[in-house]
VOGU-3710 file (C-alpha; in Angstrom, 3 decimals, decimal comma):
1> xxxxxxxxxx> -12,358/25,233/-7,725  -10,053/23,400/-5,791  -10,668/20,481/-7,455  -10,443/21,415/-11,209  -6,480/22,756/-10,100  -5,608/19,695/-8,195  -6,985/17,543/-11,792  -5,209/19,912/-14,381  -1,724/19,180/-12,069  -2,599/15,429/-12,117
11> xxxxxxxxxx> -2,981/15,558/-15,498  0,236/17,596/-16,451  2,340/15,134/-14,663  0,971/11,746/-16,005  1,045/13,385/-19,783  4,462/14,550/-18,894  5,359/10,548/-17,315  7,539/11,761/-14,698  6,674/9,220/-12,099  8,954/10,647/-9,382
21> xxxxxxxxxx> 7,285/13,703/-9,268  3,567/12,196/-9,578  4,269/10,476/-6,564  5,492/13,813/-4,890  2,360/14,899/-6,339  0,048/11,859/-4,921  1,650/12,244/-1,597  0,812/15,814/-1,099  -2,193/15,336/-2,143  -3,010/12,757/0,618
31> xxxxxxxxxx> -1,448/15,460/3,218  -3,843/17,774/2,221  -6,735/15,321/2,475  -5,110/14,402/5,963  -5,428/18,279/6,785  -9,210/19,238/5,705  -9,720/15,346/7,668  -10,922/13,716/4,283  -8,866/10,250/5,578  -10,342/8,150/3,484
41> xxxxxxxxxx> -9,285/10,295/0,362  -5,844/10,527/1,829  -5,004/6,953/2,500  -6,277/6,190/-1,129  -3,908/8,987/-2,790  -1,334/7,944/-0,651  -1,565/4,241/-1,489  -1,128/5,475/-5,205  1,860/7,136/-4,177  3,374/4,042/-3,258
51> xxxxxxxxxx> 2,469/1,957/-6,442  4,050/4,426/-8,438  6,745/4,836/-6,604  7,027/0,996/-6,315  6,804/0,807/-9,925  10,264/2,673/-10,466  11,513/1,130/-7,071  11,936/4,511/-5,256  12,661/3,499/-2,071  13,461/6,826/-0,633
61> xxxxxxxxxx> 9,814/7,511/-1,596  8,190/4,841/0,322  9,543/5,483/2,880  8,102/8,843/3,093  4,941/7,656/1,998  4,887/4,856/4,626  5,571/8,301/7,052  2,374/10,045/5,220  0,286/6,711/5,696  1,074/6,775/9,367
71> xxxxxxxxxx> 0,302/10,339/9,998  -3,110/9,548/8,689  -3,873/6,583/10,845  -2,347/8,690/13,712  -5,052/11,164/13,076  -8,289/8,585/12,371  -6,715/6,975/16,223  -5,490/4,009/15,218  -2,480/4,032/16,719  -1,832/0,112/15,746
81> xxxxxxxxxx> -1,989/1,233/12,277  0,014/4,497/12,821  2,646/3,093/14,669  3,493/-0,058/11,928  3,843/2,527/9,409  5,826/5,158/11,017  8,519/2,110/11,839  8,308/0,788/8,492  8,635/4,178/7,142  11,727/5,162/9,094
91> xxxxxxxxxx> 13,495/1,975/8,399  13,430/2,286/5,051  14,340/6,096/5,150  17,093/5,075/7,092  18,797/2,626/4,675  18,557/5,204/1,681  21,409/6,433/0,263  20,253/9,778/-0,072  22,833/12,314/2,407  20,618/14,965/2,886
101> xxxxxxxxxx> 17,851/12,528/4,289  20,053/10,744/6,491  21,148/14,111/8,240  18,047/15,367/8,466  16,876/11,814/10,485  20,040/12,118/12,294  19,403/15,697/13,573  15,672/14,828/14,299  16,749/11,496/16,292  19,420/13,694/18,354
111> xxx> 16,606/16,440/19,504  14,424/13,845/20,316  17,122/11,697/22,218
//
């Protein structure tokens, strides 16, 4: 059942063409793959996330996808893997020109400092 609700969404946003929010779409899909520990299934929706989000050069986005892919590697222990993408992830995050983003890092860096 799961399924045929995840499609019908997938569907309503490519007939629709609003890439920004089929890559929101792609990404949370792969975070709920991460969650039931279908990894494969996540790093492949995730990947997509990035293509599309490529494809309309939303930088912002992959970043946060980069963040995704590294949560998944983090979780299959590959901490190589996990650890490349997290940086890569954050760097870009932290170059976008978004406010609310950059406050958000900036909070997160100071309760971690």
């Amino acid at each position: 059942m799961m399924g045929s609700k995840l499609f019908e969404g997938f569907v309503l946003l490519r007939k629709e063409e609003n890439n920004i929010y089929f890559a929101v779409y792609l990404n949370e899909l792969a975070k709920l793959y991460t969650e039931i520990r279908d990894y494969d299934k996540a790093l492949e929706y995730c990947n997509r996330a990035i293509q599309v989000n490529n494809a309309i050069d939303n930088q912002l986005g992959i970043g946060i996808n980069y963040q995704t892919l590294g949560e998944v590697y983090a979780r299959k222990d590959k901490i190589e893997n996990a650890e490349k993408y997290l940086n890569k992830g954050l760097e870009i995050i932290e170059q976008s020109e978004d406010l609310p983003v950059r406050q958000m890092l900036s909070t997160v860096k100071s309760a971690y400092s």
